[in-house]
C-alpha positions in Angstrom: 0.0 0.0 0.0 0.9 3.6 -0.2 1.3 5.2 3.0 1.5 9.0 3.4 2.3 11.1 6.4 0.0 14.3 6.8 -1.2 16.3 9.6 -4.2 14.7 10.2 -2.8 11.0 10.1 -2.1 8.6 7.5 -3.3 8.9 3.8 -3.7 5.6 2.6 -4.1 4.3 -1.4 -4.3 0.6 -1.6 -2.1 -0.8 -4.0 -5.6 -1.9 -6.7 -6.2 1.9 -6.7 -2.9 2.3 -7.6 -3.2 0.2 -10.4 -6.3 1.1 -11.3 -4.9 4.9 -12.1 -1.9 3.5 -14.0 -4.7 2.1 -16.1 -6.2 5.3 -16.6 -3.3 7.1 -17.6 -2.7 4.2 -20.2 -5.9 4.5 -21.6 -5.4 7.9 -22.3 -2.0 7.3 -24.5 -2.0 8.6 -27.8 -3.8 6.0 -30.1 -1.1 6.5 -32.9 1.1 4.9 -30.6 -0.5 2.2 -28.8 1.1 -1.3 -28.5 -0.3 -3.0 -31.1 -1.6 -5.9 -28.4 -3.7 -2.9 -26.8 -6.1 -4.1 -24.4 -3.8 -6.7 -23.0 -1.4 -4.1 -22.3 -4.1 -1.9 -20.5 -5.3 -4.8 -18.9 -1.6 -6.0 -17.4 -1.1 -2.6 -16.1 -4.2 -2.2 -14.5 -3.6 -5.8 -12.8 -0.4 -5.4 -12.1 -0.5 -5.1 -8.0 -4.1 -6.9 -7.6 -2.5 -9.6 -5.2 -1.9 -7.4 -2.7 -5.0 -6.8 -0.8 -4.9 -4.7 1.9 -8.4 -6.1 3.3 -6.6 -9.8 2.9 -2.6 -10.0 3.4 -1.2 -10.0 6.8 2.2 -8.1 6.5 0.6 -4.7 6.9 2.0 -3.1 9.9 6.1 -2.4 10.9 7.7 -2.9 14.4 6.1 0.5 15.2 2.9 -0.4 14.6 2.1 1.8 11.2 1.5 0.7 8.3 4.0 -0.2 5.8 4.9 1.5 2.8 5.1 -0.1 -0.4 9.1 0.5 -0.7 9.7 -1.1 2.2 8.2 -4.4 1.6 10.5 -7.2 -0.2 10.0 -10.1 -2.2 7.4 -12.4 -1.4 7.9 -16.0 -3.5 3.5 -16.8 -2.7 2.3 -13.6 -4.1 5.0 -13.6 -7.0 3.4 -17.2 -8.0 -0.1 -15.9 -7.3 0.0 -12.7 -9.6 1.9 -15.1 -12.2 -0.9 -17.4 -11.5 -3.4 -14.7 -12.5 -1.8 -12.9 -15.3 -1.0 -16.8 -17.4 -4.5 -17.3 -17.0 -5.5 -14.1 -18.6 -3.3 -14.6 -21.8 0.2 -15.4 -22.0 0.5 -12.0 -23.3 -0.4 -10.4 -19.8 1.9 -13.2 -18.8 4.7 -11.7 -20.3 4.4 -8.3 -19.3 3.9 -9.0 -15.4 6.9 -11.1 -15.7 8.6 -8.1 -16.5 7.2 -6.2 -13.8 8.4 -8.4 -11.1 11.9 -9.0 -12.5 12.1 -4.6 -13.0 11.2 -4.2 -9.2 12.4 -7.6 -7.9 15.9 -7.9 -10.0 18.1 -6.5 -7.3 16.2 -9.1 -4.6 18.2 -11.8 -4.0 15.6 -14.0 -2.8 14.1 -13.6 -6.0 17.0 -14.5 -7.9 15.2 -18.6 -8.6 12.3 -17.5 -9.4 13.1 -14.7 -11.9 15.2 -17.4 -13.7 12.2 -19.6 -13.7 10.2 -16.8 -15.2 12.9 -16.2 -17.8 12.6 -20.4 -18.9 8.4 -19.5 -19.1 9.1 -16.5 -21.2 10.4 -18.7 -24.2 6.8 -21.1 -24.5 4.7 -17.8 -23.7 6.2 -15.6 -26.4 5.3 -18.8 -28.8 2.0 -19.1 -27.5 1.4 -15.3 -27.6 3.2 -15.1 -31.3 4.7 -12.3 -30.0 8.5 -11.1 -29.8 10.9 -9.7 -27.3 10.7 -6.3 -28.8 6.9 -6.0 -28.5 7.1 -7.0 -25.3 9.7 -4.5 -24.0 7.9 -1.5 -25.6 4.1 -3.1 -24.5 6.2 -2.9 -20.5 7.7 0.4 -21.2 4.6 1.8 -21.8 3.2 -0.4 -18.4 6.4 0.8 -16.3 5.7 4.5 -17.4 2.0 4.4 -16.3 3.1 2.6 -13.1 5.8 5.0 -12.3 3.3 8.4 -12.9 0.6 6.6 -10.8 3.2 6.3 -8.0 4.3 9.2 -8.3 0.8 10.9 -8.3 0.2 8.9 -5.1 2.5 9.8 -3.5 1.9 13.4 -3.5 5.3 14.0 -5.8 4.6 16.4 -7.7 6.7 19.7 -6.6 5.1 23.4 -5.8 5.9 26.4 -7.7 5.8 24.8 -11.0 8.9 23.1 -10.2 9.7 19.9 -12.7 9.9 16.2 -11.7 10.9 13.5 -13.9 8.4 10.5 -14.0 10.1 7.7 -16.1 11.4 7.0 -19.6 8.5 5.8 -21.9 8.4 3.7 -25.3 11.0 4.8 -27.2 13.4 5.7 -25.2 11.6 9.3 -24.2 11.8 10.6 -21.2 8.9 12.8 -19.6 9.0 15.4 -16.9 5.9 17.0 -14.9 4.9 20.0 -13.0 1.9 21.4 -11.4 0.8 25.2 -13.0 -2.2 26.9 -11.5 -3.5 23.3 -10.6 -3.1 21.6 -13.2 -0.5 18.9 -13.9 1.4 19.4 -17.3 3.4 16.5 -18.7 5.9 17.1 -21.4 6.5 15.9 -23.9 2.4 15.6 -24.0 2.1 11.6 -25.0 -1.5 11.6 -24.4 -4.4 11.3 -27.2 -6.8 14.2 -25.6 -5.6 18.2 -24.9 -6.7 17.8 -21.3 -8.3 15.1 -19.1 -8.8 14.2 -15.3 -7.5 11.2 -13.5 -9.3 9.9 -10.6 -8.3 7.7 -7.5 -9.0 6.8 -4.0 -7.9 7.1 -0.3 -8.2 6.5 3.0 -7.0 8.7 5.9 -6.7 7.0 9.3 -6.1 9.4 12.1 -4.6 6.7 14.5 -0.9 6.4 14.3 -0.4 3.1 15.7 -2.1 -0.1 15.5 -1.9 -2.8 18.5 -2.6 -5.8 15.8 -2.8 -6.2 12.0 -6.9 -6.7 12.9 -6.9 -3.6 14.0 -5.4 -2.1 11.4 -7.6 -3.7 9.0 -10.6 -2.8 10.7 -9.6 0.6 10.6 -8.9 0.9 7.0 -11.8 -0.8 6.0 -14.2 1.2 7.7 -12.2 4.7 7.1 -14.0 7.3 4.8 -12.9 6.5 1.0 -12.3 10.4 -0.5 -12.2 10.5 -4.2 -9.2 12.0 -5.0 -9.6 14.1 -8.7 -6.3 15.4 -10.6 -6.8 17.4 -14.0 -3.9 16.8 -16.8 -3.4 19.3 -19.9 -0.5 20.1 -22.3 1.3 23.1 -21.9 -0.3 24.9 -24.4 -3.1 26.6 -23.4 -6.7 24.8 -24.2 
């Protein structure tokens, strides 16, 4: 989950959300440039996190009691195999792409080191099944990684004041993109997105209590905090 300090307690965004508006800056990409296997892609990235359930899993709280941010969680080899499980199911398409996923945020993690390799022996009968090719694959994830990235950092409340820039990730083809807030709106150049302008919508949680004696506690608590619908608007910097 993402967990974010404010004033009045912690902001929560469960890691589905999160995934849900790296979707929805995906589906707004610029249709000349979409991944020729579209709805796959926009399906992988929106399903990218769904096995962690903040209402389900049990490692949700540190040895302070708060909850746990997403960077500081590790490998887990049951919900690598479960999100695996998921995505081959789909297609092995999806397949490949959330295979990518893991071994981008997993590579450095030792104790993922087996079961990366595993996923690399898969790759070879899914690409087959799929008819697919590396190449499509690494620009179908770029384009997943760069939606994942701007949903994190959107999140996370990232985005500078004063119209200050902030990188968000390279995309396909090698292109990087920076954004800034101006006048509240966020502006992202170079603008990769099909409409002028467009909003962006997520959800959160904000738990006043700091510290929780039990993960049942916890869960109790985020599951019957106030959900706030969080609404960001997105334009190109020239004026609409």
């Amino acid at each position: 989950m993402i967990v974010n300090y404010a004033p009045s307690g912690w902001e929560i965004i469960t890691q589905r959300s999160h995934g849900l508006l790296a979707a929805q800056i995906c589906a707004q990409w610029r249709k000349d440039d979409q991944p020729e296997r579209w709805i796959e892609t926009l399906i992988a990235t929106a399903e990218h996190d769904d096995v962690y359930n903040e209402f389900e899993n049990d490692d949700l709280l540190n040895e302070n009691g708060g909850p746990v941010h997403y960077e500081a969680t590790s490998f887990r080899k049951a919900y690598a195999e479960r999100l695996m499980g998921m995505a081959e199911t789909k297609s092995a398409y999806v397949a490949l792409l959330v295979s990518q996923h893991i071994q981008f945020v997993h590579g450095a993690d030792s104790k993922a080191k087996q079961f990366i390799a595993s996923l690399k022996i898969k790759e070879k009968r899914w690409l087959k099944i799929a008819d697919s090719s590396k190449s499509e694959v690494s620009r179908g994830y770029a384009l997943l990684q760069f939606c994942d990235a701007m949903s994190l950092l959107l999140c996370q409340n990232k985005v500078p004041p004063e119209q200050r820039k902030i990188e968000i990730s390279t995309g396909p083809g090698g292109i990087a993109y920076t954004m800034w807030e101006q006048e509240g709106i966020l502006i992202v150049d170079p603008w990769p997105f099909e409409e002028r302008t467009f909003k962006l919508r997520y959800e959160s949680r904000m738990l006043p209590q700091l510290s929780y004696s039990s993960v049942a506690e916890f869960r109790k608590a985020i599951e019957e905090a106030e959900v706030v619908t969080r609404v960001l608007e997105l334009a190109t910097k020239i004026k609409i």
